[in-house]
C-alpha positions in Angstrom: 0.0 0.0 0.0 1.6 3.2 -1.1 1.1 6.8 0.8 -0.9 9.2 -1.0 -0.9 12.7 0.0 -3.4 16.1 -1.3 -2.7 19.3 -0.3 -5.8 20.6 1.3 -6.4 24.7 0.6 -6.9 25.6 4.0 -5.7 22.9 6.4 -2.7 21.7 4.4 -1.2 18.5 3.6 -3.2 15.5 4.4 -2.8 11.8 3.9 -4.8 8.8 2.7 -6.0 6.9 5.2 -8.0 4.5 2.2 -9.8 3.9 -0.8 -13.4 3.8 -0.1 -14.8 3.5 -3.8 -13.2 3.6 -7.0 -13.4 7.9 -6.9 -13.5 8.2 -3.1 -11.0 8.1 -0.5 -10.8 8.8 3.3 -7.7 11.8 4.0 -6.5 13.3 7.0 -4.7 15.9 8.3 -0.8 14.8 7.9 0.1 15.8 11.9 -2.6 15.8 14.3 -5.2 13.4 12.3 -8.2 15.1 13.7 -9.7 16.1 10.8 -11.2 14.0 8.2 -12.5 14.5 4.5 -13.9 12.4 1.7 -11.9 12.8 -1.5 -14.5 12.9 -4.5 -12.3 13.1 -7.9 -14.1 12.9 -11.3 -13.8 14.9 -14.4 -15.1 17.9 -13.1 -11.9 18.0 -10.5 -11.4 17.4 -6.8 -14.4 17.5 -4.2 -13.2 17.3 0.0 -16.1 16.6 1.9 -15.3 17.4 5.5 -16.2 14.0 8.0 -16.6 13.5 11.6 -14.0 11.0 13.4 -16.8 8.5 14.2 -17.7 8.5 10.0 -13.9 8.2 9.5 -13.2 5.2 11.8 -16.2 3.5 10.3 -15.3 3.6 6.9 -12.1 2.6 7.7 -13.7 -0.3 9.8 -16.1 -1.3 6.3 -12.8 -1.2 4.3 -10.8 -3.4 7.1 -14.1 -6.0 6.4 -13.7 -6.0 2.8 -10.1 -6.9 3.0 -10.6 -9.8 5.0 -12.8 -11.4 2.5 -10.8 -10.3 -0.8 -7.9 -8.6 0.1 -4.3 -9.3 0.8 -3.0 -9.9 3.6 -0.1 -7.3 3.8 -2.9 -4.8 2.4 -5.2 -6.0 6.2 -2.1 -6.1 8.1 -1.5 -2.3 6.6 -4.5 -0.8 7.2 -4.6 -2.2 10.1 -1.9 -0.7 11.4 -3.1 3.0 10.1 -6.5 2.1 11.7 -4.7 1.7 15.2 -2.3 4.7 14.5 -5.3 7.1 13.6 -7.9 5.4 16.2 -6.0 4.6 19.6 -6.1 8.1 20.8 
């Protein structure tokens, strides 16, 4: 799993957290990983769609799932480790 990284206009760099669809993924905020958006991107350009934490840790929870029944295991093993990292605190 690579890192993937957006630079937000007003909060910055953030980092992928995951892929939720095939045009969607879950950023944070690179340092204190309080904030979360959904990353739209179509034709039309970039939508971030600010989240709450508890929105976040759920659709990191529903991609952990989806993993475990088609996934790799260094992919689970991955996001399971960004899941404790970003959740723990």
């Amino acid at each position: 799993m690579s890192e993937h990284y957006l630079n937000h206009p007003t909060f910055g760099l953030l980092s992928r957290l995951c892929r939720v669809d095939e045009f969607r993924s879950l950023f944070t905020t690179l340092y204190a990983q309080r904030l979360f958006f959904l990353i739209t991107t179509s034709p039309d350009g970039v939508q971030f769609e600010p989240v709450s934490r508890a929105d976040a840790k759920l659709m990191v929870e529903n991609q952990m799932r989806s993993l475990r029944r088609g996934g790799t295991d260094t992919d689970q093993k991955n996001l399971q480790h960004i899941y404790k990292r970003t959740f723990s605190q």
